[in-house]
MIMARPA-715878 format. One record per residue (C-alpha): residue number from 1; z, y, x. Coordinates in Angstrom, 3 decimals. Each point is the difference from the previous one (the first is absolute). Layout:
BEGIN
> NUM  Z  Y  X .
...
This chain:
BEGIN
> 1  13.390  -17.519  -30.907 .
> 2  -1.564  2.504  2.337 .
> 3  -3.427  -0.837  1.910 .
> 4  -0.447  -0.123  3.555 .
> 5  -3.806  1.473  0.205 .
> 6  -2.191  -1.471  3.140 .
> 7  -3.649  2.180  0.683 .
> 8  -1.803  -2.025  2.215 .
> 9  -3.554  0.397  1.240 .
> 10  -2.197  -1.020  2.509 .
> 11  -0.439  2.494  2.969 .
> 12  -0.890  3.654  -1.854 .
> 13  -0.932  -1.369  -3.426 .
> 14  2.336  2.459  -1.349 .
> 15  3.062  -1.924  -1.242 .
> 16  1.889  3.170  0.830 .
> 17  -1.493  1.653  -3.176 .
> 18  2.415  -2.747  -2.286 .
> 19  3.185  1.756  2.332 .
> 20  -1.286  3.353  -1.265 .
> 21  -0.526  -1.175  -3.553 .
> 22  3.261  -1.731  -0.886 .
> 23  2.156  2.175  1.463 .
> 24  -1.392  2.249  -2.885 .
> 25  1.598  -2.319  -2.124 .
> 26  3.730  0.855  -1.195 .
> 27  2.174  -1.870  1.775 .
> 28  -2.164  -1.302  2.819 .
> 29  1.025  0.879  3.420 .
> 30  -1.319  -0.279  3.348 .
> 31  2.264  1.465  2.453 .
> 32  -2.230  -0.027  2.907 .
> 33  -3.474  0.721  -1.827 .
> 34  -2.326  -2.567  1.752 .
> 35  1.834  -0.867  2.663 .
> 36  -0.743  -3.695  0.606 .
> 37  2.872  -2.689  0.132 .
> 38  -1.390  -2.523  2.088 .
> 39  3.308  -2.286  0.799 .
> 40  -1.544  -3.055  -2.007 .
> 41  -3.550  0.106  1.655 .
> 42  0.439  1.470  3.583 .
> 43  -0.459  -2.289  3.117 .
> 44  3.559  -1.819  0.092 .
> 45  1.139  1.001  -3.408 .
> 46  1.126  -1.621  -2.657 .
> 47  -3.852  -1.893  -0.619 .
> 48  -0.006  -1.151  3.781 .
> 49  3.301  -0.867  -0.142 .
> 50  -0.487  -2.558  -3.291 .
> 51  -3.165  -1.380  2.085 .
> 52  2.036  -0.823  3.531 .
> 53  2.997  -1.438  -2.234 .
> 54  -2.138  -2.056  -2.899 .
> 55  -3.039  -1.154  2.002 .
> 56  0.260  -2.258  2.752 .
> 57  3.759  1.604  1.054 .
> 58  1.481  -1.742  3.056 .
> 59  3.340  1.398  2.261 .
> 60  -1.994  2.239  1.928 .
> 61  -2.211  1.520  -2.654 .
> 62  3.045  0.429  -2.239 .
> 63  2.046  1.690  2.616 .
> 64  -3.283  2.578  0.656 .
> 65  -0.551  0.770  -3.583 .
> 66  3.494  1.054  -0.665 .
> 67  0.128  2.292  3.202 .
> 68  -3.177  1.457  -0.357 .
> 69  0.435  0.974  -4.104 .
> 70  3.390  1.235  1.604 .
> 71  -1.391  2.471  2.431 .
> 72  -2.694  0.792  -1.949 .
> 73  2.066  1.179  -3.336 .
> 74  2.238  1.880  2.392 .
> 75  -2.818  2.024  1.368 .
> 76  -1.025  0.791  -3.810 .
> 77  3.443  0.682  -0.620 .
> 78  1.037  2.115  3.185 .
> 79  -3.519  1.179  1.285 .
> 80  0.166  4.492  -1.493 .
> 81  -3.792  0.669  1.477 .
> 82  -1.888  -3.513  -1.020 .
> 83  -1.829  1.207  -2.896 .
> 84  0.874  -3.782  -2.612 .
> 85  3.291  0.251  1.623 .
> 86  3.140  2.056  -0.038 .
> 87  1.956  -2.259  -3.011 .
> 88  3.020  1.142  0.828 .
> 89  -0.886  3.594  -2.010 .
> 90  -2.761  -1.484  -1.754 .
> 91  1.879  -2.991  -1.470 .
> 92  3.396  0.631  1.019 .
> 93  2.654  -0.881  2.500 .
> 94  0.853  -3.398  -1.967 .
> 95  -3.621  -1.760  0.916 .
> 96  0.967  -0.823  3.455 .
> 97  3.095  -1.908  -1.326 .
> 98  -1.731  -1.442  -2.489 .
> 99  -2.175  -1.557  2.713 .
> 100  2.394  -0.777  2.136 .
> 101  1.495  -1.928  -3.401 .
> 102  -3.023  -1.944  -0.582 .
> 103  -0.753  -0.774  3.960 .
> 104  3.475  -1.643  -0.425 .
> 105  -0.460  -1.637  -2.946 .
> 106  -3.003  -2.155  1.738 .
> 107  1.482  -0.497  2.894 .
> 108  1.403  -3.654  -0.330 .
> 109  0.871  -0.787  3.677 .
> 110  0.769  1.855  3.335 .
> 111  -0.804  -1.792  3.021 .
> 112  1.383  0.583  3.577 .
> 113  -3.126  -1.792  1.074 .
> 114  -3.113  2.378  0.960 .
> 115  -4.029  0.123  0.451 .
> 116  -2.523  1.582  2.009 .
> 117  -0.252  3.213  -2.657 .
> 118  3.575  0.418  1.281 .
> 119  -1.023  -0.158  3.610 .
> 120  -2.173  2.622  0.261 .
> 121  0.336  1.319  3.431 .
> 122  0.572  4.303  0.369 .
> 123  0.851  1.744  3.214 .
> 124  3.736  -0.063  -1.034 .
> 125  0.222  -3.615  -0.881 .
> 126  -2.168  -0.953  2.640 .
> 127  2.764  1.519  2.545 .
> 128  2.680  -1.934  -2.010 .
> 129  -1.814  -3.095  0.815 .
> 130  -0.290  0.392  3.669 .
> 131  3.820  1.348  -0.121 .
> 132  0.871  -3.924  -1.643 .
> 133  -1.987  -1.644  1.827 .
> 134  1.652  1.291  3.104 .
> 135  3.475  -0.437  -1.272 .
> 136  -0.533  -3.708  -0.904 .
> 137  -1.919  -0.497  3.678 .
> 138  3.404  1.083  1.779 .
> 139  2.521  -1.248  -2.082 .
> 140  -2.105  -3.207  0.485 .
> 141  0.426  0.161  -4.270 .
> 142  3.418  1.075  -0.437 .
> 143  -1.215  3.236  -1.528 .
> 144  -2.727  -0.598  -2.039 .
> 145  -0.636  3.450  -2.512 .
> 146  -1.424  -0.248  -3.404 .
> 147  -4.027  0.288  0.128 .
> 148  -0.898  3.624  -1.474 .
> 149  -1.664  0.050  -3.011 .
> 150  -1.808  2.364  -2.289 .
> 151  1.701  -0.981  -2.543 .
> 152  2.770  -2.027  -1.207 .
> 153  1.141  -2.344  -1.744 .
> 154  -3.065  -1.738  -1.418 .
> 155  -0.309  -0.053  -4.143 .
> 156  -1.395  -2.614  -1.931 .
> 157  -1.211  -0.521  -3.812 .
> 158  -1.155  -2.980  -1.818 .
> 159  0.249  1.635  -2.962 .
> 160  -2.680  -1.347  -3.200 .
> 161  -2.633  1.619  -1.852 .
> 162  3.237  0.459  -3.393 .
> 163  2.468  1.546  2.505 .
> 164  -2.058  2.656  1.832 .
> 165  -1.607  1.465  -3.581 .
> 166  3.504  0.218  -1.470 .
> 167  1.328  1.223  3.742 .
> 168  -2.927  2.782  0.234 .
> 169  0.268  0.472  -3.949 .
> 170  3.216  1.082  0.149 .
> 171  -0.267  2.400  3.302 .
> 172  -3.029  1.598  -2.014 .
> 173  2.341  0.573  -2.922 .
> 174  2.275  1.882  1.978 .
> 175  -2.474  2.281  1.571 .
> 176  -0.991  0.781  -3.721 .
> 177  3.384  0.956  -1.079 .
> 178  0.418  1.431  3.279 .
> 179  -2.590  2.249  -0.946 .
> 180  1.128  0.218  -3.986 .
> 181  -2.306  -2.221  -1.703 .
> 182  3.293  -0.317  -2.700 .
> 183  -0.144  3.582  -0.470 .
> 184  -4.248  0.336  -0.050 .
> 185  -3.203  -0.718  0.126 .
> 186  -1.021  0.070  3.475 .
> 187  -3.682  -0.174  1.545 .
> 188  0.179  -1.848  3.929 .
> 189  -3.791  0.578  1.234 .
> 190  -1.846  -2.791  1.912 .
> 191  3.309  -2.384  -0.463 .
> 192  -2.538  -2.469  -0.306 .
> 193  -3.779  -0.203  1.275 .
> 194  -2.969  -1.454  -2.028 .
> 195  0.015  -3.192  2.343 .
> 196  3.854  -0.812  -0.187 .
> 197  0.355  0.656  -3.855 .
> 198  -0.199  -3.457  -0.732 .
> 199  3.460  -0.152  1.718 .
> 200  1.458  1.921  -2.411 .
> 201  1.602  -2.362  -3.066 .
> 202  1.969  -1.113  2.714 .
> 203  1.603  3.035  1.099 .
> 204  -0.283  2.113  -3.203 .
> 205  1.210  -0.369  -4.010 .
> 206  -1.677  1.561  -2.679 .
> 207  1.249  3.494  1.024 .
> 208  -2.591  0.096  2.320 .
> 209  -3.556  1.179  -0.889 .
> 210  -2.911  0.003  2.873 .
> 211  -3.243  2.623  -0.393 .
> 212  -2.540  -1.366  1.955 .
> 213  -2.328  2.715  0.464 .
> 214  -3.972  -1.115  0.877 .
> 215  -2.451  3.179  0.669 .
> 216  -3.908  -0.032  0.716 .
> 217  -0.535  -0.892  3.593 .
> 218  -2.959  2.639  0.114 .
> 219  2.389  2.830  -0.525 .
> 220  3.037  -1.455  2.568 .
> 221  -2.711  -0.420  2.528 .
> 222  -1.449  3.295  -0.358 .
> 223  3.433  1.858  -0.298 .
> 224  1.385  -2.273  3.289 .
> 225  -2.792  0.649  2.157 .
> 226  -0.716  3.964  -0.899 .
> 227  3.145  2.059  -1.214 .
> 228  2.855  -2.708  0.654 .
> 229  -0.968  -0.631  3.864 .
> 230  -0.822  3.310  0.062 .
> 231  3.515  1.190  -0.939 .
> 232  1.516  -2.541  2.504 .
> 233  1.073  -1.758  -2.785 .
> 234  -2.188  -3.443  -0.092 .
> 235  0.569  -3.642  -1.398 .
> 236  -0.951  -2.622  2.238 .
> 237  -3.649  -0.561  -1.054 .
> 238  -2.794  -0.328  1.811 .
> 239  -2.359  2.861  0.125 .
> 240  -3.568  -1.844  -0.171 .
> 241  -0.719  -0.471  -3.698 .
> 242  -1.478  -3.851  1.482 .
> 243  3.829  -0.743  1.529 .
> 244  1.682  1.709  -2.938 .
> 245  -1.500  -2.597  -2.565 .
> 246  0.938  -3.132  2.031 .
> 247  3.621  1.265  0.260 .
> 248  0.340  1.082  -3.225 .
> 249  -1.183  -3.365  -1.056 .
> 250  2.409  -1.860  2.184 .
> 251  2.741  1.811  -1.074 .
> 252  -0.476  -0.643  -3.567 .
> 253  -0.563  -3.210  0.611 .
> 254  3.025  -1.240  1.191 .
> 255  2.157  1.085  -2.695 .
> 256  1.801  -2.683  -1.639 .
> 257  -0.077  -0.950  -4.100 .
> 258  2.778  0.635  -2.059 .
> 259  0.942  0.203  -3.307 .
> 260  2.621  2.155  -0.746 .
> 261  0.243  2.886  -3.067 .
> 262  1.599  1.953  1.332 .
> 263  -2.659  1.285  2.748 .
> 264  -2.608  1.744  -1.338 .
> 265  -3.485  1.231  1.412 .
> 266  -0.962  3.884  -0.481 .
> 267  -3.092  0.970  1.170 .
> 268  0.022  3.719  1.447 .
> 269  -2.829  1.504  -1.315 .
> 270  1.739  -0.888  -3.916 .
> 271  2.475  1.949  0.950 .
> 272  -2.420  2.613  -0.125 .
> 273  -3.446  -0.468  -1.908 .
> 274  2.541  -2.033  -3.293 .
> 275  3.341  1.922  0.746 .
> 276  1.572  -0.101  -3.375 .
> 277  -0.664  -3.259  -0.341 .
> 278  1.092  -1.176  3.231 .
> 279  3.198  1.826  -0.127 .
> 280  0.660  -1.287  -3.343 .
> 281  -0.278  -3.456  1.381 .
> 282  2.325  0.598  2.983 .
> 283  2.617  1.703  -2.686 .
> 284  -0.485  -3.400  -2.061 .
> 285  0.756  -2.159  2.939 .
> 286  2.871  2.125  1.109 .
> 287  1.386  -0.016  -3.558 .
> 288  0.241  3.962  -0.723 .
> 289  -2.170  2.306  -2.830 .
> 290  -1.484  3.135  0.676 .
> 291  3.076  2.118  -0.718 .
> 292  0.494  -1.125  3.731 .
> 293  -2.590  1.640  1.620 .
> 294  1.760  3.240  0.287 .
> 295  -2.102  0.815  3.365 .
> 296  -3.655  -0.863  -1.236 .
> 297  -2.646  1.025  2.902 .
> 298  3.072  2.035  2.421 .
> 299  -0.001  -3.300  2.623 .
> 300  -3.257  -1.687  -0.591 .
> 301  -3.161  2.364  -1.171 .
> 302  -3.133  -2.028  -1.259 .
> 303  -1.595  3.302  0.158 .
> 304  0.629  0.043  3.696 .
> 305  -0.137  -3.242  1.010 .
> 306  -4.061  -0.090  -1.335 .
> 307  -0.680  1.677  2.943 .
> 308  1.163  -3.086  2.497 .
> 309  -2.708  -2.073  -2.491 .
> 310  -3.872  -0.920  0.568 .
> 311  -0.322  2.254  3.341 .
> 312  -2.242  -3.006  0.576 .
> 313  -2.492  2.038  -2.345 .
> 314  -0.166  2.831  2.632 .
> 315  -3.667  -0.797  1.784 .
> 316  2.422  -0.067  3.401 .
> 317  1.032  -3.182  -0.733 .
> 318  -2.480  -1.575  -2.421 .
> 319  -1.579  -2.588  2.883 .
> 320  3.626  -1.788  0.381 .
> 321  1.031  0.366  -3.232 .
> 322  -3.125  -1.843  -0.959 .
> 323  1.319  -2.920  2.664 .
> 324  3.552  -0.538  -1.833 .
> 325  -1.458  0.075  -3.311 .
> 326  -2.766  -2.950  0.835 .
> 327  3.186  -1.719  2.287 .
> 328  3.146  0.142  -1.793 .
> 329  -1.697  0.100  -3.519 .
> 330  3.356  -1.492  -1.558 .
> 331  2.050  3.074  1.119 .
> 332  -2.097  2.658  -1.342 .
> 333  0.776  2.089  -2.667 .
> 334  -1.698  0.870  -2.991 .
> 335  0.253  3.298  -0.693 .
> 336  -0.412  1.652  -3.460 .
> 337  -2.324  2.879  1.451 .
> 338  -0.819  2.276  2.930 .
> 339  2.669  1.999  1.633 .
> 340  -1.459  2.612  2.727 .
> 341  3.167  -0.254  2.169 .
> 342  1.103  3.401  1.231 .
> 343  0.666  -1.421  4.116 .
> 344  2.035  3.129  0.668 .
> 345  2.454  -1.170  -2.361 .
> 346  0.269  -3.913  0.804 .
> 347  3.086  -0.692  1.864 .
């Protein structure tokens, strides 16, 4: 049975480094190299959609979650210069009938009756009103057009908690063999996020296997604020160490318990400072010997990666480091000894 691999991390914390280390791995693929697949987690995708139609679902909520997981998985699908989108090369030309598959497969009723989403006034429509309104006026109601909508008809779903997991099970399924998960191993980065994993034993079997990558908030605040904004490529932290430590707080705080085996915590800097014996773990839980690692160190460099490690050491940044470590004291690392972090080669 061939795996469907997950990386998952939590803004910069590196989860990109298990990509780069699997696909060492004989017969692990990742077509798109970290490209992240966010259809399950995106606003209106598949997530939002299981909220709208499981928690306190009515007509009108129904008929808005269907619409907007349609128009938002045809953007992913048909959208070339939207940097998570573009599935119809990245996936293939099959996802957006697979969607339109499962969109009809929830849809239990089709109503000719409408609601105020529908009504939505534009220039256009707004012109077809006046146009009606003036045709039934003379006619005295003889003539009496259809009112313009946005859309039509309306679509409604009642569906239960059993039918949308097998529903959504299935459309997953097909994206997977869509993309040859009978033929390989294949690696989907950020499928899931840290905060929705608990979702997954309902939308996964044991093919899947989740890395949930944690890394020293020191070094992510350090490398966000100096070389990552500086690149123009930042996460959305704040930049005061004092409002970095209550987000980062808040944002681990929310996640949600779970207890499933198949999702598994990998802290970045082991991937480093204990790589043999971190990579033989990851090897054990993905079921393949060392025979298999026919690319050792060509994706994912330890020897490298030291150098985006401790930069809170540098006297630069010694005053806020000093704040996370007294702040988020749960989240910090221990590291097995001093690394003087070469800065011109952090990325």
């Amino acid at each position: 049975m061939n795996k469907l691999i997950i990386p998952t991390g939590y803004m910069g914390s590196g989860s990109s480094a298990i990509t780069d280390l699997i696909c060492e791995f004989d017969g692990f693929d990742a077509d798109n190299g970290s490209f992240e697949y966010v259809f399950l987690h995106c606003p209106d995708g598949v997530f939002d959609l299981e909220d709208k139609l499981l928690i306190g679902n009515n007509s009108m909520r129904s008929d808005e979650a269907i619409r907007s997981f349609e128009k938002r998985m045809y953007e992913l699908y048909s959208n070339k210069y939207w940097w998570v989108a573009d599935y119809k090369k990245r996936i293939g030309e099959e996802f957006w009938e697979f969607t339109k598959k499962f969109i009809d497969s929830l849809v239990q009723y089709k109503s000719d009756s409408y609601w105020y989403m529908q009504e939505r006034l534009n220039f256009s429509r707004f012109v077809k009103m006046a146009v009606r309104a003036v045709l039934r006026m003379v006619t005295v109601g003889k003539v009496n057009l259809k009112k313009p909508l946005e859309y039509y008809p309306m679509y409604l779903s009642f569906v239960n908690s059993e039918e949308f997991y097998q529903k959504a099970r299935n459309y997953i399924n097909n994206i997977l063999l869509c993309m040859g998960i009978d033929k390989k191993n294949i690696i989907l980065d950020q499928l899931l996020l840290p905060h929705n994993v608990y979702r997954a034993e309902n939308y996964f079997d044991d093919r899947m296997e989740c890395f949930v990558v944690n890394r020293d908030p020191r070094d992510v605040f350090i490398l966000n604020k100096y070389i990552w904004t500086r690149d123009g490529d930042p996460v959305p932290f704040p930049r005061d160490v004092g409002e970095f430590c209550g987000y980062y707080k808040r944002l681990r705080s929310v996640e949600k318990k779970y207890n499933n085996t198949h999702i598994h915590v990998v802290q970045f800097e082991d991937l480093i400072y204990k790589y043999d014996e971190t990579v033989e773990r990851i090897m054990d839980i993905l079921g393949v010997d060392k025979t298999k690692h026919i690319e050792k160190k060509q994706n994912f460099n330890p020897d490298k990666s030291i150098n985006n490690t401790q930069l809170f050491n540098k006297e630069a940044y010694k005053s806020e480091a000093e704040v996370i470590e007294e702040e988020l004291k749960e989240y910090i690392y221990d590291f097995p000894y001093k690394n003087d972090a070469d800065m011109k080669q952090s990325f």
